[in-house]
N, C-alpha and C positions, 0 to 999 in steps of 0.2 A: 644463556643468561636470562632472568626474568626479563619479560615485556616490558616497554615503558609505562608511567602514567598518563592517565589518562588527562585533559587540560579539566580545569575548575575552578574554582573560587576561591580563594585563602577559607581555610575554616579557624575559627576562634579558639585561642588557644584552651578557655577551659570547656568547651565540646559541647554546650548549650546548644538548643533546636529551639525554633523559632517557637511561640506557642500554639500557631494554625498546623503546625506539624503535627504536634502531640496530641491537639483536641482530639477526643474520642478512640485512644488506643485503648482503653480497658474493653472497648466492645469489638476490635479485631485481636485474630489470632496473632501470631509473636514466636518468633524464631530466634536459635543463636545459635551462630557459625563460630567456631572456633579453628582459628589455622596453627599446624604444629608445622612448623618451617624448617624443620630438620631429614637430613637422608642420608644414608650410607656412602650413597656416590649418586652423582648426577647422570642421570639419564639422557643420553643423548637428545631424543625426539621433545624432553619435556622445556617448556618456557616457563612453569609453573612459578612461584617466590618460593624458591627453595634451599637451603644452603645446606652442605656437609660439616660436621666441624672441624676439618682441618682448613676448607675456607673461611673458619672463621675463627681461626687463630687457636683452638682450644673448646673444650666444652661451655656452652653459653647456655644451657637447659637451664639450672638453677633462676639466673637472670630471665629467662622467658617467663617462669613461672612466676616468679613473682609479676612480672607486669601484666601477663594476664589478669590476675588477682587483681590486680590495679586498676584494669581496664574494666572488668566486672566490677568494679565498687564505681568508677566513675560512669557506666552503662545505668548504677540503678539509680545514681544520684540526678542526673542529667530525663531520663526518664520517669522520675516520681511522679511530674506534675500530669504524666500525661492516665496514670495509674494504669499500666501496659497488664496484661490479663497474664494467666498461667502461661509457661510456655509449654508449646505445642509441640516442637518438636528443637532437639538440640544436633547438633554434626559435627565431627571435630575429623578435621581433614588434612592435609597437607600436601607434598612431604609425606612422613610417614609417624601418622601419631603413636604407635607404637613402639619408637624407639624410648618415649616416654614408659618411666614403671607404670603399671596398670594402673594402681593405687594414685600414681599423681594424677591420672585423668581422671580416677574418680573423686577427688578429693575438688579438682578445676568440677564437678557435674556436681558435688555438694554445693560447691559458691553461688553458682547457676539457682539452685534449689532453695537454697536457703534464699536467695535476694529474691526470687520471683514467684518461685513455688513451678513445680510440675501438674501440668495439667495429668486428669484420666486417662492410661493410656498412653500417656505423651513417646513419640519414636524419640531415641537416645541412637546415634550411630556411630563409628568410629570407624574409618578407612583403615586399610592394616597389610602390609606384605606377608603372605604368608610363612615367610620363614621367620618372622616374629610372633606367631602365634601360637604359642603352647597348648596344652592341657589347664593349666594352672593360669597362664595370660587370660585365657578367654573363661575360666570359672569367674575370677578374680574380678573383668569387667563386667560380667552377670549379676553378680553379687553387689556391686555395687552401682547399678541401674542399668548401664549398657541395655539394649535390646536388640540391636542389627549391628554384621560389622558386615564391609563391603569389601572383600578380599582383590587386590590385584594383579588378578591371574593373569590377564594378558594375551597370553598363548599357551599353547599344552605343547609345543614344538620349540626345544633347545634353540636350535639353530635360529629360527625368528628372536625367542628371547634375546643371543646375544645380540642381534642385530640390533635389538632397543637398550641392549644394556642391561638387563634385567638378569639379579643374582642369586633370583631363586630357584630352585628344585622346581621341574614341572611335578612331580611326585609328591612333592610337599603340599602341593594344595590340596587333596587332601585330605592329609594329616589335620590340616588348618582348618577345613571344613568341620571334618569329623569334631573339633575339638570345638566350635562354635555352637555344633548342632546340640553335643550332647551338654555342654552349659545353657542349653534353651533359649537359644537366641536365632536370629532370623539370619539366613546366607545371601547374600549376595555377590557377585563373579563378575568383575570388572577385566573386559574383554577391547582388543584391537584390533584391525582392520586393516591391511593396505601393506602392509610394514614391507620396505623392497626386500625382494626374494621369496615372501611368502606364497605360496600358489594357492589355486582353490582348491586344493586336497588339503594342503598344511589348515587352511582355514575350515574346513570340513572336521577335519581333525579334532582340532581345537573345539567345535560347536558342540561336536559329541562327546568331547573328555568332560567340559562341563556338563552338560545335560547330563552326563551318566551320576556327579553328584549329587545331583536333585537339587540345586538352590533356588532358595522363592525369588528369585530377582538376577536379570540379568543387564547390564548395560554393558553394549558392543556400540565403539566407537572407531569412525575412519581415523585415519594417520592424518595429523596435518603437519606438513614441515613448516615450524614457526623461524622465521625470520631472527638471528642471534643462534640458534641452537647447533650443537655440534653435527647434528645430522643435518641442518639446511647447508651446512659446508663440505659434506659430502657429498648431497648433491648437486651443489655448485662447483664442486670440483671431477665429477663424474664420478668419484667414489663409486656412489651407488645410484640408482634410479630414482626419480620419483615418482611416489604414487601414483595412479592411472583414474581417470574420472571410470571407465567403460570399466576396469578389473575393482573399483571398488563399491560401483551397485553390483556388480553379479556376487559377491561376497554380500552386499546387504541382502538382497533377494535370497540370498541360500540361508542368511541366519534369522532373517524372518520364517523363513518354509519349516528350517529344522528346529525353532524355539518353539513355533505355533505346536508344530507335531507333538514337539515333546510336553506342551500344557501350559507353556507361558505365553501372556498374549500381549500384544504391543499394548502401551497406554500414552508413550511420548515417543519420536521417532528413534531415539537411541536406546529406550528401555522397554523389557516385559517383564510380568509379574506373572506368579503363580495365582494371583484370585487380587481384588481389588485390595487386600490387608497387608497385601506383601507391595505394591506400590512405595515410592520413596517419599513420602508426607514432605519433607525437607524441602529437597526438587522439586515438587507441585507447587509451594511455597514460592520457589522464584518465579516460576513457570508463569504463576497465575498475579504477581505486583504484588505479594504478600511484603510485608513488615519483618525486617530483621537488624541483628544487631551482629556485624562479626568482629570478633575479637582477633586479633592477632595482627604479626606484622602482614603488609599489604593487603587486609583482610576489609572488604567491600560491605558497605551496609547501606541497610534503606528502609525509612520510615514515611508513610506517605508523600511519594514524590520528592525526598530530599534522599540526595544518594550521597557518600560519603567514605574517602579508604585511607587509609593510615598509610604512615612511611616501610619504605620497605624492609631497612636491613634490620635483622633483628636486635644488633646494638642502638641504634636510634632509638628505634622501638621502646627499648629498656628505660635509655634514657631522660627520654621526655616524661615517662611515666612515674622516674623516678624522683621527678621534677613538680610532678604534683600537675603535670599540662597532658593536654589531651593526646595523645598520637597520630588524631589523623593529620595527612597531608593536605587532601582538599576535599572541596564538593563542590555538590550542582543539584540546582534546581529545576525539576524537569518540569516543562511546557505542557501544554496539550495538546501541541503534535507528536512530540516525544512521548507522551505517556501514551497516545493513541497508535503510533507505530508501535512500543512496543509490547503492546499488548495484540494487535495482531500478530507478529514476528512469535512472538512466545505463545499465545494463547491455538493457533493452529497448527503447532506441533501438537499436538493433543491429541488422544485416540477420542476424548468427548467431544472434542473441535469447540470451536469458536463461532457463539451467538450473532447469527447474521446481524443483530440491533447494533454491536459494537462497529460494524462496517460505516463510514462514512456513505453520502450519497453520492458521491464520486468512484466511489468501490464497488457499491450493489450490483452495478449491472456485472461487474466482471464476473461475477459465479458459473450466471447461464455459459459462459465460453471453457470455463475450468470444469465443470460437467461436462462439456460438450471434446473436449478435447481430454477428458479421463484423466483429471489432476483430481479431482472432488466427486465425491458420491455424491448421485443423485437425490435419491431417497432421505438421504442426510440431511440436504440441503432443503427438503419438503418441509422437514422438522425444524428449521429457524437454525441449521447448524451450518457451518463449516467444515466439515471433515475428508481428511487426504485418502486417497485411492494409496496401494501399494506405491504405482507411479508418481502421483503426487509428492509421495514422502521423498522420493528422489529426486522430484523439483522440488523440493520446497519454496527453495530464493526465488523460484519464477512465482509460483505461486502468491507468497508474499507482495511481490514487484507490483503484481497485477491489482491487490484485494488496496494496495496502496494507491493504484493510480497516479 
């Protein structure tokens, strides 16, 4: 089942921001998430807000789309005063937004465009199973602005697959590749870690069936068994094992060694890029306290220091919008401890690290011991930065713990 909410504030029904919120968004950048809440079947491992439609009684696409639409008219009414710049970069995630026709997601990138306008440039992305991506899907999202889609391959090994659930063809990606590249759009190859029963040859495997399609972006991520999921009940019931802290660095250490080799370079501890243009602008965007707006159910936004997520089922969703009321559920107004934790916590996952001046005076001294015990480059830190050694990236939390004091 999705995670619960998070605690907050009542937010007001028709979705008004304070005016110190807005002042001065025409001169920051501007992001919008969009969540497609829909999936063939639920994956064990995932906690994501995701529904199938026979858990939800029937097809409920139609009603999504219009409140998106909804949501986007009430995103630009609510935001005028602040007169929010081009956007910079859009994402539309899930779930799997490709269960959507291509055309409705570019029809939701028109509404986007037409209320804000597209910045020069701007990264347009759309998550996608591979076995929803055609020839004709991936022209069609080209065509109508797409620039990146981020395929979820997973594994290159069946047998792992089913262990996550996952119903697609290792073989099909691909086809799904192939069909992205040659609509002139950017690849990226969303990868997992840890899965029980995988070995580090399965994961070996995997590092090289990717690398062998050359995509400009990879993010490899550990297994977390989230609390509710079908798989935290296997392995509460011994079903299957869990994840191992020792077998899933030596799996990050092998897909750092074999990304590096193969010419993608770390830039955040979960992702590499082909050169800094194949980077995920989006994810930088959170990384770094940027400004966004996400649309959909349970879908999280933030405009300087005011965080903000909408109800989760996607009937609700529909409804309140159809209501002429805002959708979110709640918010919160982050402090400046809060803002300061977490912009350490985010900003030193960073391969450019994190500006020793952001460190409180309470923090500073910790560096010399995190050089000193080979969590932080030295040399790095000569330069006024923060930045994580190999090892480091494997503590992180300690890292963090410490720059926090």
């Amino acid at each position: 089942m999705p995670s619960a909410f998070p605690p907050g504030d009542p937010a007001p029904p028709d979705g008004t921001l304070p005016d110190a919120v807005l002042e001065g968004m025409g001169s920051r950048s501007f992001a919008v998430y969009l969540h497609v809440p829909f999936c063939r079947v639920r994956c064990g491992y995932c906690d994501f807000n995701t529904y199938t439609l026979d858990e939800l009684g029937g097809s409920q696409t139609g009603d999504f789309v219009t409140a998106a639409h909804a949501e986007l008219e009430l995103a630009s009414r609510v935001l005028a005063a602040g007169g929010p710049p081009a956007v910079s970069t859009v994402f539309v995630g899930g779930g799997t937004p490709t269960m959507l026709p291509p055309d409705t997601l570019g029809d939701l990138l028109d509404d986007i465009r037409g209320r804000w306008g597209l910045a020069p440039g701007a990264e347009v992305t759309t998550e996608a199973n591979p076995d929803t991506v055609t020839p004709r899907v991936a022209q069609t999202l080209a065509e109508r602005g797409f620039t990146r889609v981020s395929l979820g391959m997973q594994s290159a090994v069946p047998r792992v697959l089913r262990t996550l659930d996952r119903t697609h063809d290792p073989a099909g990606v691909r086809s799904a590749v192939e069909a992205v590249r040659a609509a002139g759009m950017q690849v990226s190859l969303d990868l997992i870690y840890g899965t029980p029963g995988e070995t580090l040859a399965d994961w070996r495997h995997s590092l090289e069936t990717a690398l062998a399609l050359e995509p400009d972006h990879v993010s490899a991520y550990a297994l977390v068994v989230e609390e509710g999921t079908r798989l935290a009940g296997q392995v509460r019931r011994g079903e299957v094992p869990a994840p191992q802290d020792d077998d899933e660095a030596d799996k990050y250490e092998l897909a750092d060694a074999l990304l590096g080799a193969g010419g993608l370079a770390w830039y955040e501890i979960s992702n590499w890029a082909r050169d800094p243009g194949a980077r995920c602008v989006h994810n930088l965007a959170y990384w770094r306290g940027g400004d966004w707006w996400g649309v959909g159910p349970g879908a999280h936004s933030h405009v300087s220091g005011l965080r903000w997520w909408n109800v989760k089922h996607p009937r609700a969703y529909a409804e309140r919008l159809s209501q002429g009321r805002s959708p979110a559920h709640a918010r919160e107004v982050l402090d400046e401890d809060q803002r300061h934790d977490e912009a350490v916590l985010l900003g030193v996952r960073l391969a450019d690290g994190l500006p020793t001046t952001v460190l409180r005076p309470a923090g500073r001294p910790a560096v010399a011991g995190l050089i000193a015990d080979g969590l932080v480059d030295g040399a790095a830190a000569l330069r006024g930065r923060v930045v994580l050694t190999l090892r480091g990236r494997l503590l992180a939390d300690t890292v963090v713990h410490r720059l926090l004091a």
